[in-house]
SEKEMAR-811159 format. One record per residue (C-alpha): x, y, z; residue in three letters. Coordinates in steps of 0.02 Angstrom, whole numbers. Layout:
% SEKEMAR-811159
((X; Y; Z); ALA)
...
% end
This chain:
% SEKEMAR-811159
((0; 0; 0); UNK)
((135; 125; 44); UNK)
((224; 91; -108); UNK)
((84; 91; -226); UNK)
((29; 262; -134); UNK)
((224; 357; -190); UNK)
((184; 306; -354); UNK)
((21; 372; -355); UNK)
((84; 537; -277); UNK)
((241; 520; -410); UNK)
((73; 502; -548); UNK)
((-39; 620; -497); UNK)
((93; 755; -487); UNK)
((125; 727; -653); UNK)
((-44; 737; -733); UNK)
((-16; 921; -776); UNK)
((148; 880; -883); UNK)
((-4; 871; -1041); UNK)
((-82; 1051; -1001); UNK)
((-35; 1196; -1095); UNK)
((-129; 1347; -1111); UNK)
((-157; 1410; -1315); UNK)
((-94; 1571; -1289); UNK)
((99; 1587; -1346); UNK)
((247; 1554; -1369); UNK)
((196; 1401; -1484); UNK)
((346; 1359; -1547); UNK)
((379; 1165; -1549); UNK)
((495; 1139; -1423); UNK)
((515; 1088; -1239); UNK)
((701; 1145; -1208); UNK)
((691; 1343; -1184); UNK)
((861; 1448; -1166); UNK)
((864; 1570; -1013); UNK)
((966; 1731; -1070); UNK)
((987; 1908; -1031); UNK)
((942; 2015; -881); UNK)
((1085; 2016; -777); UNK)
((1138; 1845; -833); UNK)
((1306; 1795; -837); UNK)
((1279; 1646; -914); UNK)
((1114; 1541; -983); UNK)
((1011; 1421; -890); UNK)
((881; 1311; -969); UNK)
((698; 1239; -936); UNK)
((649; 1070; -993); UNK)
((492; 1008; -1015); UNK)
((462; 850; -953); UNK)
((335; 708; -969); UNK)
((352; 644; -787); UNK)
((330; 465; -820); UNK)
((355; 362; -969); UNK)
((358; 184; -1021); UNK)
((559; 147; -1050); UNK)
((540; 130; -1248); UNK)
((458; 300; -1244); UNK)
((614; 384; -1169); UNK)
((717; 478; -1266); UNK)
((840; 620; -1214); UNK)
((879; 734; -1364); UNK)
((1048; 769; -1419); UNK)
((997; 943; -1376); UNK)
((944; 935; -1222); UNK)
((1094; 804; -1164); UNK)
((1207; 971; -1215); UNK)
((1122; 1080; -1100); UNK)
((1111; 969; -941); UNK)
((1304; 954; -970); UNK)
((1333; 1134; -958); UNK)
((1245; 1145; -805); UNK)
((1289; 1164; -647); UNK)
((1132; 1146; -540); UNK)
((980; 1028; -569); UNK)
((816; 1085; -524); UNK)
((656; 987; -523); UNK)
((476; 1043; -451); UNK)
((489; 949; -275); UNK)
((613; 811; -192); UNK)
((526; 646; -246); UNK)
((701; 547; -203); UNK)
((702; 607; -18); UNK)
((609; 472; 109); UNK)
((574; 618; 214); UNK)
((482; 712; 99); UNK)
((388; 574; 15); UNK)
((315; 534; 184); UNK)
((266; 706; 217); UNK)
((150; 664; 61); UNK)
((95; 502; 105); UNK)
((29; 576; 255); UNK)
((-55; 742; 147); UNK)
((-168; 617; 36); UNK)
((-248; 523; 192); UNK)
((-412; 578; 194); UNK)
((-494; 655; 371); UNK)
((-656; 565; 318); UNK)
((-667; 385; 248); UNK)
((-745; 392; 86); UNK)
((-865; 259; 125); UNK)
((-921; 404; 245); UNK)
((-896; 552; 144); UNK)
((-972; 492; -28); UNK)
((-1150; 445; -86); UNK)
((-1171; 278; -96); UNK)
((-1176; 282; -298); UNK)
((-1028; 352; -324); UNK)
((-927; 235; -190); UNK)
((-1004; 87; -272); UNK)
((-946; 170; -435); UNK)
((-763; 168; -391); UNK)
((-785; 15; -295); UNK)
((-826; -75; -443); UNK)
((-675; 11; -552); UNK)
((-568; -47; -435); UNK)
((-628; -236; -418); UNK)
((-650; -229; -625); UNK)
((-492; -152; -644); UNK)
((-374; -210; -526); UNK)
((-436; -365; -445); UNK)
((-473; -248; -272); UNK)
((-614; -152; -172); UNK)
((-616; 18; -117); UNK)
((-585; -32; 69); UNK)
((-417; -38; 37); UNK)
((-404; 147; -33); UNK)
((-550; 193; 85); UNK)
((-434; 312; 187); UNK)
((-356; 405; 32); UNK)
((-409; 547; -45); UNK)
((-487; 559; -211); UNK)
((-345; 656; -296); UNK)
((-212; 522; -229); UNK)
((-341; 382; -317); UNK)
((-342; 462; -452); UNK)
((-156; 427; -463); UNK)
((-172; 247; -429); UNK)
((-294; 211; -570); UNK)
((-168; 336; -690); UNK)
((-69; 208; -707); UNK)
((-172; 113; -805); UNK)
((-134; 232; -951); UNK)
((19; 157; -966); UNK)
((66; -30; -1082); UNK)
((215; -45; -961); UNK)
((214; -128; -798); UNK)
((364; -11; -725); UNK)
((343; 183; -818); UNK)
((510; 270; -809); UNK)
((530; 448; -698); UNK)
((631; 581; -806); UNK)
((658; 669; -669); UNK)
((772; 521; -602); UNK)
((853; 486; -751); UNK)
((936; 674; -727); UNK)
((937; 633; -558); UNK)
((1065; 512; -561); UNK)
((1154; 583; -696); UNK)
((1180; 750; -578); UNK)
((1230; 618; -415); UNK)
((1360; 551; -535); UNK)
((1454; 722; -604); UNK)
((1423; 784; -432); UNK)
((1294; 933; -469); UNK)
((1218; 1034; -355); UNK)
((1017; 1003; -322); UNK)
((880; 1093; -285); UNK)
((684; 1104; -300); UNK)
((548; 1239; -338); UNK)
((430; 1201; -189); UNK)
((439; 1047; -50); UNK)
((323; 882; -72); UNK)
((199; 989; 42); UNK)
((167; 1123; -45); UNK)
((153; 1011; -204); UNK)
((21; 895; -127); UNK)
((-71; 1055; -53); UNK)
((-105; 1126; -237); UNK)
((-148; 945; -279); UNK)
((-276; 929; -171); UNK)
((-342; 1107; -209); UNK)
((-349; 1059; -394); UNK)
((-418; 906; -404); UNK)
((-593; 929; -322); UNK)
((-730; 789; -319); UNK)
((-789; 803; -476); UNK)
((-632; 814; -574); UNK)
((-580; 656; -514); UNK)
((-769; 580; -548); UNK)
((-757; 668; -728); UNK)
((-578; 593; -735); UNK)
((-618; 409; -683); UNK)
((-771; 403; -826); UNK)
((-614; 412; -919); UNK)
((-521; 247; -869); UNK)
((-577; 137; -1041); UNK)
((-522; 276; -1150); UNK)
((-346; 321; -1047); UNK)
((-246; 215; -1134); UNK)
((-271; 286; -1305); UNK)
((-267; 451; -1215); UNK)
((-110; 445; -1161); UNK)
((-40; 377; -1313); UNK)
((-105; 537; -1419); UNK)
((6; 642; -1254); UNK)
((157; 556; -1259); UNK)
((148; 571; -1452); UNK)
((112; 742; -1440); UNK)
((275; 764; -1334); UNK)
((377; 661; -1443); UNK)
((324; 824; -1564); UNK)
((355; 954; -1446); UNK)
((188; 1003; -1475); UNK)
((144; 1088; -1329); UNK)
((-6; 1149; -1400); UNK)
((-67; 991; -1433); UNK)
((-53; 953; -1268); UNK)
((-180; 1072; -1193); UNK)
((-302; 993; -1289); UNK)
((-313; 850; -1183); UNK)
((-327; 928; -1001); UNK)
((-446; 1076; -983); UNK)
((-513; 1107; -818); UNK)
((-513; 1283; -748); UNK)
((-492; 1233; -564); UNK)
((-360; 1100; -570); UNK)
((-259; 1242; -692); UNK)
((-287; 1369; -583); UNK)
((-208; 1270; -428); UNK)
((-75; 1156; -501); UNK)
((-18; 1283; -647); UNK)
((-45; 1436; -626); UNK)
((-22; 1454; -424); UNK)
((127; 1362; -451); UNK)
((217; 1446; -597); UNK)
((204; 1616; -519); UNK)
((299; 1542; -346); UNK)
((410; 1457; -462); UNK)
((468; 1613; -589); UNK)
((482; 1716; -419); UNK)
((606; 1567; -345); UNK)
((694; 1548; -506); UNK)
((810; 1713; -515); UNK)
((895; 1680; -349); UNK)
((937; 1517; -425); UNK)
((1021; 1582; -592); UNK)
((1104; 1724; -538); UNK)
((1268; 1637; -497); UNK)
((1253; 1446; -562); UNK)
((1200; 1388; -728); UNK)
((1041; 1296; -698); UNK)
((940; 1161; -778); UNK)
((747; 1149; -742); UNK)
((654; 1014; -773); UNK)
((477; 1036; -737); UNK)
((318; 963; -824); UNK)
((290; 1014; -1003); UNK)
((119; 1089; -952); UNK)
((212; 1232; -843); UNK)
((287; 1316; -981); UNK)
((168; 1394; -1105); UNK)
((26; 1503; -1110); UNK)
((-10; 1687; -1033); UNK)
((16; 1606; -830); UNK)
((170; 1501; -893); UNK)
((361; 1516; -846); UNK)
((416; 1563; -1003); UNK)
((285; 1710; -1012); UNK)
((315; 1742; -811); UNK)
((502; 1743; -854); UNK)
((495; 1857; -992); UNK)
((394; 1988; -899); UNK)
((523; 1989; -768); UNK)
((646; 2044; -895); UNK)
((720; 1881; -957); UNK)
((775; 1834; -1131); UNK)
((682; 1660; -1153); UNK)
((721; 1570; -1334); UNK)
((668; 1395; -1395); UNK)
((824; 1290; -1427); UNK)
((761; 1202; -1586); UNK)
((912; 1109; -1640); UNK)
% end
């Protein structure tokens, strides 16, 4: 249970990587160049797509060039630290037992998902909150039995050359917007969804594959969840980010979903007097 709950935290977190608003910049990429204002030498954000299936992974020459010239990693919150990830565990436990908290309908509606689905009842999530469920039925998107974490990939890579590390908000604040965002009937509208995810996810990771980060936005909509897992966020994380790249060279990596559109970093960034350039090649 407390394993399958980090990866549903890991998950859940990463639902946003596939919204982008349709405002600009909408040029294909998700490696952006950080230049200018003070500057003394460029940092870069990364879009990721948090979890993958291991065939599906693929680091572009591009964007292996720019992690090298690095000299700080920073990803959205510290999913590696034990610490922190139980700090989450703890945020998705429901104060109500959903057997107590939802109609009887819609309990027998999961309930039923879940026996269908994954050979269990809801008495074993009956403690969790929706959002976090949510995250455990995500990973039926996937074909593969293990998805791969981007985030770790670079990870290691930085353990191994020795980089420094840092994050753009703790595990708290990241499972606080998460369970602002995904109200009840998100994750009702969301679950409808479960026949249909795999396909779903196929047309995202496609999309990324593309660096269509228009394309993206086309599959996530919901004001709400935006408003509290992008938006909210982006503006904390363009205000952290300056401290950070004033004297070190740093690489973001942060969910594809975070960077477009009038609320995202690279429209944040720019206001705040930044130079921020696709790197296409």
């Amino acid at each position: 249970m407390k394993q399958l709950l980090s990866f549903a935290i890991i998950i859940v977190c990463s639902l946003t990587a596939a919204k982008a608003a349709t405002q600009p910049p909408a040029e294909k990429s998700v490696l952006w160049k950080i230049t200018g204002n003070g500057l003394s030498q460029p940092s870069y954000l990364f879009g990721t797509f948090h979890q993958l299936c291991k065939d599906d992974v693929i680091i572009m020459e591009k964007v292996k060039q720019a992690f090298a010239g690095a000299g700080q990693l920073v990803i959205e919150a510290n999913i590696f630290d034990a610490a922190e990830l139980q700090i989450a565990q703890q945020s998705v436990m429901s104060d109500i037992p959903q057997s107590q908290r939802l109609t009887k309908e819609r309990y027998a509606f999961i309930d039923s998902l879940l026996r269908v689905k994954m050979g269990v009842s809801m008495k074993r999530f009956d403690s969790i909150r929706l959002s976090a469920l949510v995250g455990v039925f995500a990973r039926l998107g996937f074909t593969c039995a293990q998805p791969v974490s981007q985030e770790a990939l670079f990870y290691q890579q930085a353990q191994q050359r020795q980089l420094k590390f840092a994050v753009l908000e703790s595990m708290q604040e990241q499972v606080d917007y998460m369970n602002k965002g995904f109200s009840d009937e998100y994750c009702f509208k969301y679950l409808k969804t479960i026949d249909t995810l795999q396909r779903t996810t196929a047309r995202m990771v496609n999309a990324y594959k593309a660096e269509d980060i228009e394309m993206l936005q086309l599959e996530m909509n919901d004001a709400e969840m935006s408003y509290w897992l992008l938006d909210q966020r982006n503006a904390n994380w363009a205000n952290r980010m300056p401290a950070m790249m004033k004297d070190t060279s740093c690489f973001f990596a942060v969910g594809s979903g975070h960077l477009a559109g009038k609320s995202g970093i690279i429209t944040l960034l720019r206001a705040k007097g930044y130079t921020v350039t696709p790197v296409i090649n």
